[in-house]
C-alpha positions in Angstrom: 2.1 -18.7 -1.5 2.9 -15.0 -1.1 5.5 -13.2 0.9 4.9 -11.2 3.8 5.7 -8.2 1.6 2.8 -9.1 -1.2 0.8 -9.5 1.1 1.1 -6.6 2.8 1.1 -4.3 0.0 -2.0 -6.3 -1.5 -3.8 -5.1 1.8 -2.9 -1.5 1.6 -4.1 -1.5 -2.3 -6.9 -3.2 -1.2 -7.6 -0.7 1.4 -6.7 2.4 -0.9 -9.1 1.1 -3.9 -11.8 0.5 -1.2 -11.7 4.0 0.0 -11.6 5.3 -3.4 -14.9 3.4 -3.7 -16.4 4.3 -1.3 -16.0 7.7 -2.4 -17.2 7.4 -5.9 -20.5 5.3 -4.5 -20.9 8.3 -1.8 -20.3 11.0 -4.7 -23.2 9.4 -7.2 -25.5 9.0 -3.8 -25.5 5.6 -3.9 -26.6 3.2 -0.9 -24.8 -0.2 -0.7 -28.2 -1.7 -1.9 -28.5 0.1 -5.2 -24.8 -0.2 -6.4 -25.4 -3.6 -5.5 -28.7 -4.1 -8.4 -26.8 -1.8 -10.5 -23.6 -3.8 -10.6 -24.9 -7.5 -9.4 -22.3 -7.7 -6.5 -23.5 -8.1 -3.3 -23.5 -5.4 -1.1 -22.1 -7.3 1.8 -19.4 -7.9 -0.8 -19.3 -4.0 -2.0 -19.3 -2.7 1.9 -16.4 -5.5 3.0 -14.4 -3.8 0.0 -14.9 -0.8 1.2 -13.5 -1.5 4.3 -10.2 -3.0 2.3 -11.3 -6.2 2.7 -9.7 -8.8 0.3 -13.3 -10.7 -0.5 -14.0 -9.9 -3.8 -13.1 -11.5 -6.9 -11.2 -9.7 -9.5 -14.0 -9.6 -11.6 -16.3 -7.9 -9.3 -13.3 -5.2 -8.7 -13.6 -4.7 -12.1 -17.3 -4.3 -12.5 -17.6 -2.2 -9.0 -14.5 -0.1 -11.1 -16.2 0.1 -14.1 -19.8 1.1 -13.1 -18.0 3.7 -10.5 -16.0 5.0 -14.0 -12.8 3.7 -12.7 -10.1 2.4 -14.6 -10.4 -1.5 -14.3 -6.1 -1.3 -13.9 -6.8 1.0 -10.4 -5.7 -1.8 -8.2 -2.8 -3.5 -10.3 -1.4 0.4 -10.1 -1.9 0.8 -7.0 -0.4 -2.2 -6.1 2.7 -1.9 -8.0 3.0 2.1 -6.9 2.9 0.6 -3.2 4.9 -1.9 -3.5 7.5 0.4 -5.0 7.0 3.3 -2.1 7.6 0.6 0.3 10.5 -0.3 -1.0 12.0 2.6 -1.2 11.4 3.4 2.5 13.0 0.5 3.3 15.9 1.4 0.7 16.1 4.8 2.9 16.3 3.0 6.4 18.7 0.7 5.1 20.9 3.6 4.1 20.2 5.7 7.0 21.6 2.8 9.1 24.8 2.0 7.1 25.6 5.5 7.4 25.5 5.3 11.1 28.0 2.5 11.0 30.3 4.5 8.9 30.4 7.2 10.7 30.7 5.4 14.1 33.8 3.6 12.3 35.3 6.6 10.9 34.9 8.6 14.5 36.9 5.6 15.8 39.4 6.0 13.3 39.5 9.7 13.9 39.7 9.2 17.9 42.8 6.4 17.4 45.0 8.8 14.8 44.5 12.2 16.8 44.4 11.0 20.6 47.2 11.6 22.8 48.9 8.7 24.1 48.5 8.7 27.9 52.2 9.0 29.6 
């Protein structure tokens, strides 16, 4: 079963490699139908991938890939290279928030060592 996280960063790939796609089909003037004879996916398949739909079988990713002159490792990279962006953000929030902490503890510090006691 896969994490949250996997999941989401499988649909963001998945949404990435379909636009990427799309553009290559687009580029070579290519309707849905014809990539569709050309590559033997459907193109109910081909347009749902297109729209970052997780439908299609890792096969037919890397036939759409190959036809389109893609590198058949696009989506493992892209996967992996999202994965790690979003891990890093999350790396920078985490710091971001520590630091507030510190800083709220060391004002209190400060605020106890230099106030004046009331008389």
């Amino acid at each position: 079963m896969k994490t949250s996280d996997e999941a989401k960063h499988r649909a963001a790939a998945l949404k990435s490699l379909g636009e990427m796609i799309r553009r290559q089909r687009q580029s070579s003037r290519w309707t849905f139908l014809q990539l569709s004879e050309k590559t033997g996916v459907d193109s109910v398949t081909i347009s749902a991938v297109e729209c970052g739909e997780d439908v299609a079988t890792e096969s037919e990713l890397e036939v759409l890939c190959e036809f389109l002159g893609m590198k058949v490792d696009t989506f493992p990279k892209l996967l992996s290279s999202i994965a790690r962006q979003q891990e890093e953000a999350q790396r920078a929030i985490d710091l971001q928030g520590s630091n507030i902490v510190d800083l709220e503890k060391r004002r209190s510090q400060w605020q106890k060592t230099t106030s004046r006691p009331e008389a």
